[in-house]
VMD Tcl script that draws the C-alpha trace (Angstrom):
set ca {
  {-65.01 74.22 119.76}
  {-64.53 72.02 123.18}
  {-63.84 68.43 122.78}
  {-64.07 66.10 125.33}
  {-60.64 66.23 126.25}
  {-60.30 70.10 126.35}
  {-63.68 70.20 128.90}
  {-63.21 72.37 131.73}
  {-66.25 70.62 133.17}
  {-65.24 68.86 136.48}
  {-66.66 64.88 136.52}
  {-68.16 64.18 139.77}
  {-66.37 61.38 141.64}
  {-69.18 59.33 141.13}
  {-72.63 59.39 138.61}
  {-75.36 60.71 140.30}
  {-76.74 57.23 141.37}
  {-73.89 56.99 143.47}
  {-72.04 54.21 141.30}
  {-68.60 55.14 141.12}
  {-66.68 56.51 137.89}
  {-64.18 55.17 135.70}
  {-62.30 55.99 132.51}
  {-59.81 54.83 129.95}
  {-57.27 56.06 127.89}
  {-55.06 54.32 125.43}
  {-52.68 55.64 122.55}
  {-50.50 53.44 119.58}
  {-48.11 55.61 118.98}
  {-47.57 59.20 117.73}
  {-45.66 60.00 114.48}
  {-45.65 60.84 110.59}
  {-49.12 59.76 110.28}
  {-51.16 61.20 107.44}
  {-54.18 60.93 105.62}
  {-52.04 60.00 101.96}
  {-49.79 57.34 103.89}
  {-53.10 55.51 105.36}
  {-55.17 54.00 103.14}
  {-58.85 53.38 104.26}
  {-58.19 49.78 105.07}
  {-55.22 49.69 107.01}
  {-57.16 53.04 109.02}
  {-60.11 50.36 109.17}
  {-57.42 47.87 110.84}
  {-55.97 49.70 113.38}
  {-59.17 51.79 114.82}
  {-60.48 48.00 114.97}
  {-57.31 47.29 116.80}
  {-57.93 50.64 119.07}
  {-61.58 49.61 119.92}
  {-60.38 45.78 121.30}
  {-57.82 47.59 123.75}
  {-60.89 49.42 124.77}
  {-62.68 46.95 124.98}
  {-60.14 44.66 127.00}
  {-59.48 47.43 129.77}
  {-62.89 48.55 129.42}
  {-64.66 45.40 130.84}
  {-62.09 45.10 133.61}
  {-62.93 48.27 134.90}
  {-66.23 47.36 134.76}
  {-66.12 44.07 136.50}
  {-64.61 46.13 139.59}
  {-61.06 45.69 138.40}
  {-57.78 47.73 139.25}
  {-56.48 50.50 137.08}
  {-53.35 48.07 136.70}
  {-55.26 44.97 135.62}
  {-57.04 47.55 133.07}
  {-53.88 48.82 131.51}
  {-51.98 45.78 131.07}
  {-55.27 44.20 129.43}
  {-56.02 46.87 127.21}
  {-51.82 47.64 126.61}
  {-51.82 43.25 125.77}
  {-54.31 43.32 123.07}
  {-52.39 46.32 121.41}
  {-49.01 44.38 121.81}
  {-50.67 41.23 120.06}
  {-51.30 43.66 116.91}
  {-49.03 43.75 114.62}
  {-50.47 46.66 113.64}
  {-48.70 48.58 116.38}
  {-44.96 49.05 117.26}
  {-45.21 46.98 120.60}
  {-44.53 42.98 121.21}
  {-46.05 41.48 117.61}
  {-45.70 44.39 115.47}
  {-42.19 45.78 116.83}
  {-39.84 47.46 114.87}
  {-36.15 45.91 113.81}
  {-32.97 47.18 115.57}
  {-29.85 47.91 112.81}
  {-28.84 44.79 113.86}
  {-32.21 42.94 112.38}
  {-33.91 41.72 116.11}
  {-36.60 43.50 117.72}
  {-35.39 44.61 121.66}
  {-38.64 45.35 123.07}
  {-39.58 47.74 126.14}
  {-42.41 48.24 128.58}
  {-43.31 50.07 132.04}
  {-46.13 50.21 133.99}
  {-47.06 52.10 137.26}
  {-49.74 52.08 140.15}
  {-50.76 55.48 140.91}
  {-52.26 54.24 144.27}
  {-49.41 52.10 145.35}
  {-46.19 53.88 143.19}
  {-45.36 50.91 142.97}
  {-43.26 50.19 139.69}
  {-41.82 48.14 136.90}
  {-40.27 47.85 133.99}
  {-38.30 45.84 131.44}
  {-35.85 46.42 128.54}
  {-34.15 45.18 125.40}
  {-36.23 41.63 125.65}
  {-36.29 38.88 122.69}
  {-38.63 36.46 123.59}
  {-41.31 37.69 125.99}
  {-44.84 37.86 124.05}
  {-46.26 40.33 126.08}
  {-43.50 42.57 128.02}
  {-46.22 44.53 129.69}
  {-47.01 41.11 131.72}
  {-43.31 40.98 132.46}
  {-43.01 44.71 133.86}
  {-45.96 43.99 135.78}
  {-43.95 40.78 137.19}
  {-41.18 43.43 138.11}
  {-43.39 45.15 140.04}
  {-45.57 42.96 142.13}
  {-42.77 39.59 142.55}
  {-39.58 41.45 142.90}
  {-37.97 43.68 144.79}
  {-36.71 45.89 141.34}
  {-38.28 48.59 139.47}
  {-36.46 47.64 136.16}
  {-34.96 44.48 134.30}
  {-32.92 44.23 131.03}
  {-32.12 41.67 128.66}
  {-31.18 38.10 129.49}
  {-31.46 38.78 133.25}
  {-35.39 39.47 132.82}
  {-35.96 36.83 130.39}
  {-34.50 35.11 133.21}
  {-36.67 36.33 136.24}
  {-39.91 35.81 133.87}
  {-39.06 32.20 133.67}
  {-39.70 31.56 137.07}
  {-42.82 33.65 136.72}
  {-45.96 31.75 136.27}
  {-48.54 33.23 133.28}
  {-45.09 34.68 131.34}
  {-45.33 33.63 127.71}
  {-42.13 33.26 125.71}
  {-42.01 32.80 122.15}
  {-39.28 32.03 119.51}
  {-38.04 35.77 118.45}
  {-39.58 35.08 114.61}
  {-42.75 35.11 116.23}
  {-42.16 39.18 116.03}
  {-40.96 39.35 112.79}
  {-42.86 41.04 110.04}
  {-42.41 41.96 106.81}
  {-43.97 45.14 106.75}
  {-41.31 46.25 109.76}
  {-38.21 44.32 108.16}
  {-39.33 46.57 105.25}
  {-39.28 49.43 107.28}
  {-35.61 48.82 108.58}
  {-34.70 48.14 104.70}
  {-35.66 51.72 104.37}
  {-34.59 53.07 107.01}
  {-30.98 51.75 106.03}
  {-31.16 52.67 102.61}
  {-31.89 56.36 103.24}
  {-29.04 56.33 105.71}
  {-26.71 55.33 103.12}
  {-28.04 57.86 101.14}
  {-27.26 60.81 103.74}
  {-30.66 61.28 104.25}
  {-31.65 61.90 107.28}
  {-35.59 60.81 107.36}
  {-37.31 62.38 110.51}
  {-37.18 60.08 113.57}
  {-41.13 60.36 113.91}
  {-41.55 58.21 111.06}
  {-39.72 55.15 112.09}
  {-40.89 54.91 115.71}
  {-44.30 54.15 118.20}
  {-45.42 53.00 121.40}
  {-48.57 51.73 122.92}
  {-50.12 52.68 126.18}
  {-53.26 52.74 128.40}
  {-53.78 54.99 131.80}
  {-57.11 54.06 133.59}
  {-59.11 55.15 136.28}
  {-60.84 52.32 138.46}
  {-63.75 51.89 140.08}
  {-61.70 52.65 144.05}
  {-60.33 56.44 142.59}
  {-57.08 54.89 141.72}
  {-54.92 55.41 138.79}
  {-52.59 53.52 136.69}
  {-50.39 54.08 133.30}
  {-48.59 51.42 131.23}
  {-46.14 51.91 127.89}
  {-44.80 49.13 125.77}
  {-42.67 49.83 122.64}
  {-40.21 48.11 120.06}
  {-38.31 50.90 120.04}
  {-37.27 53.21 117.02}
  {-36.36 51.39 113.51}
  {-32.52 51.22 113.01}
  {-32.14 51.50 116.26}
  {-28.22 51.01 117.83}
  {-25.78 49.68 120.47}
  {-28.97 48.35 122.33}
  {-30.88 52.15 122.53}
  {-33.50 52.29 125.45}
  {-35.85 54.94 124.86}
  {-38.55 56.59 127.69}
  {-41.04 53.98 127.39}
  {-39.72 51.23 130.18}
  {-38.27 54.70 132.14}
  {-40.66 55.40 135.01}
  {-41.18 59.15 134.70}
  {-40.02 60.09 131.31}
  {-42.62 57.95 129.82}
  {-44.65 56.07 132.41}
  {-45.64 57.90 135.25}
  {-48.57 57.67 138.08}
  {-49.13 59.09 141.34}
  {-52.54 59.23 142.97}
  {-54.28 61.93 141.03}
  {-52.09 61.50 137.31}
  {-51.12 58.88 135.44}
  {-49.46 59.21 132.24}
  {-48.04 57.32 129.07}
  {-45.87 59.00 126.50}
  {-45.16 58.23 122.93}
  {-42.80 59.79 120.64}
  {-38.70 60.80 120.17}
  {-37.83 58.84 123.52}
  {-34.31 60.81 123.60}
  {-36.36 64.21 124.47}
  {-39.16 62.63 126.77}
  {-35.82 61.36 129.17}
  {-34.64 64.57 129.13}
  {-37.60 66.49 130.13}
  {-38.83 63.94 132.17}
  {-42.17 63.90 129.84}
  {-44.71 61.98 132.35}
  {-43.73 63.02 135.82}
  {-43.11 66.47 134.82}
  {-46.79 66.62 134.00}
  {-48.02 64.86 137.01}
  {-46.26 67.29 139.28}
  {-47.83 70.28 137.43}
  {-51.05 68.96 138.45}
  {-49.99 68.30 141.91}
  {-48.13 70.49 143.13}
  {-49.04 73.58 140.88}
  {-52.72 72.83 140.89}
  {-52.48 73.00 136.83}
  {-55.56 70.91 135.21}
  {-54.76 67.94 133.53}
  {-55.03 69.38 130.09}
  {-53.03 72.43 130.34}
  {-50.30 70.83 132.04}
  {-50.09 67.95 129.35}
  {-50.46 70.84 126.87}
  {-47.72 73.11 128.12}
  {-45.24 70.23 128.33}
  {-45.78 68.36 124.65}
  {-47.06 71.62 122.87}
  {-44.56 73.79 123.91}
  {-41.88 72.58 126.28}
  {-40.75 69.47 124.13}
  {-40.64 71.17 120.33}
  {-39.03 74.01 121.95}
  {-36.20 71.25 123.05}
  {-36.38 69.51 119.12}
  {-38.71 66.72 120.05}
  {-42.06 65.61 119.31}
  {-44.93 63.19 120.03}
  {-47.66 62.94 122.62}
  {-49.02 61.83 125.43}
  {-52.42 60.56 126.98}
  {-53.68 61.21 130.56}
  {-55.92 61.07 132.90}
  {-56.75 62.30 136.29}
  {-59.13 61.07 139.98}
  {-61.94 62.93 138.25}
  {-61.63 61.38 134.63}
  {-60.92 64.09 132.67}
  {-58.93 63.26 129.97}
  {-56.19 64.70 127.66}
  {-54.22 63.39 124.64}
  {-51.93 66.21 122.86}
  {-49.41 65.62 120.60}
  {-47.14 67.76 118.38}
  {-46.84 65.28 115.54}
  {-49.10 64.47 112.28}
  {-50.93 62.19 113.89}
  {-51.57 60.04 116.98}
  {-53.38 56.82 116.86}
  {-55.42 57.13 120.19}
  {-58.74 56.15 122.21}
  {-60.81 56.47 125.03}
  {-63.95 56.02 127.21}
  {-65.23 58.68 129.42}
  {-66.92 58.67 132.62}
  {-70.29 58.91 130.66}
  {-69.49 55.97 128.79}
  {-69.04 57.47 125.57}
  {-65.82 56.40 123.39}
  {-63.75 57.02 120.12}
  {-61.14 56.60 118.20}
  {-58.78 59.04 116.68}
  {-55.30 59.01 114.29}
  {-55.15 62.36 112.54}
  {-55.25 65.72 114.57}
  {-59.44 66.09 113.15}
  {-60.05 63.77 114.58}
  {-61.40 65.12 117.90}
  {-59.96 65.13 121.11}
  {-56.77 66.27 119.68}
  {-55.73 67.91 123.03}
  {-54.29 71.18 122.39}
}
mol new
graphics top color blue
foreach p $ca { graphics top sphere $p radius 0.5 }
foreach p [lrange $ca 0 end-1] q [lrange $ca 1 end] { graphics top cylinder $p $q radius 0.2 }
display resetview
């Protein structure tokens, strides 16, 4: 059967009436996720937490907003769950402190940013978009872009127990214990990312990616998430955002390596994002997903993992939510 994200159908580049098109795409992360580790109110939580993002980039793209301004609002709201590994809900380092990461690009513009291993920044997706639009950088780390995003206006810093959780100190408790142990506990299971890629109202695109990382984490690890290309990517008819073991989305250069399927190989959005997570990354080891989208709004969302928590809202208007690979939309 054809889902939505499989259709080979072509969306016009605007409805009928004339009004022009847009679409949404965000994911939370791809990983161990299965029906026995979610119970029904913790799924409840976080498809509640996938339909706000929607909702936040959603009515920007509505109200005539940019693709950008519609992935850093829906990729916000996702950061300020904790139910996600991005800004609130970010996972602990080995050390015990969350380094947190996030990238965003403007398929219209290439214009880019990105930021790194930050401690105090509420909302790093805000800061990488400060990157990009009031400096002349693509990406920041550490104390030197806590320091730019002072002198930003809008950036929000918090003291660094604002991102502390139990549930993810747990998680590093674990994580620490079963490395004691010798056992060597898949890498899916102790990371995620969140990330939107939109499609405004003008035919431009845009992708964003915020992450805390992987739990247990060392020696200040960046994964692909704040690397333009590996896991954020957009040009003018792809935009991308990646989730999964960071280490193998660098090396295959995840995101852009999809985008220039579709533009210079003429593949369609889905089978490029399908050849390159389906069968180019688990060849390499790795695993995870991605979602995209393209100047038409056709969408795609594979991943190689358990699950993927994951939404979107097509061109028609109609939306969902998924997590497990039933869920529709899967993306194969």
């Amino acid at each position: 059967m054809t889902t939505p994200a499989e259709s080979a159908i072509a969306h016009p580049s605007a409805h009928t009436d004339g009004t022009p098109i847009t679409a949404l795409v965000i994911h939370g992360g791809a990983g161990t996720i299965g029906r026995a580790q979610l119970m029904p109110e913790r799924e409840a939580s976080i498809r509640a937490g996938l339909n706000r993002a929607l909702d936040a980039g959603h009515a920007v793209l509505q109200s005539g907003g940019s693709a950008r301004a519609a992935v850093v609002a829906a990729v916000v709201t996702l950061e300020d769950d904790p139910n996600f590994n991005a800004g609130r809900g970010a996972v602990f380092s080995h050390e015990g402190v969350n380094e947190l990461d996030a990238s965003i690009m403007d398929g219209h513009t290439l214009q880019a940013g990105a930021v790194a291993g930050v401690h105090r920044v509420k909302n790093p997706i805000r800061l990488a978009r400060a990157v990009m639009e009031r400096s002349p950088h693509v990406m920041l780390v550490g104390d030197g872009a806590e320091t730019f995003g002072k002198s930003v206006p809008g950036i929000e810093f918090v003291d660094p127990g604002y991102f502390h959780t139990n549930e993810r100190w747990q998680q590093l408790q674990a994580a620490k214990a079963e490395e004691a142990a010798g056992a060597a506990s898949p890498p899916s299971a102790h990371f995620g990312t969140v990330g939107a890629v939109a499609l405004d109202a003008h035919g431009h695109l845009a992708a964003a990616t915020s992450t805390g990382g992987m739990t247990n984490k060392r020696w200040g690890r960046v994964g692909d998430s704040p690397i333009i290309g590996a896991g954020t990517y957009a040009i003018a008819d792809c935009a991308v955002s990646a989730t999964g073991w960071g280490e193998f989305f660098i090396r295959l250069n995840v995101a852009a390596d999809i985008c220039a399927r579709v533009t210079y190989r003429g593949d369609s959005l889905q089978a490029a994002a399908g050849e390159v997570v389906m069968r180019r990354l688990p060849a390499l080891g790795g695993d995870g997903g991605v979602i995209g989208i393209d100047t038409h709004g056709h969408i795609a969302m594979p991943f190689c993992t358990e699950g993927m928590y994951r939404g979107w809202i097509q061109p028609d208007g109609s939306r969902g939510t998924g997590i497990f690979a039933d869920d529709g939309c899967h993306g194969k």
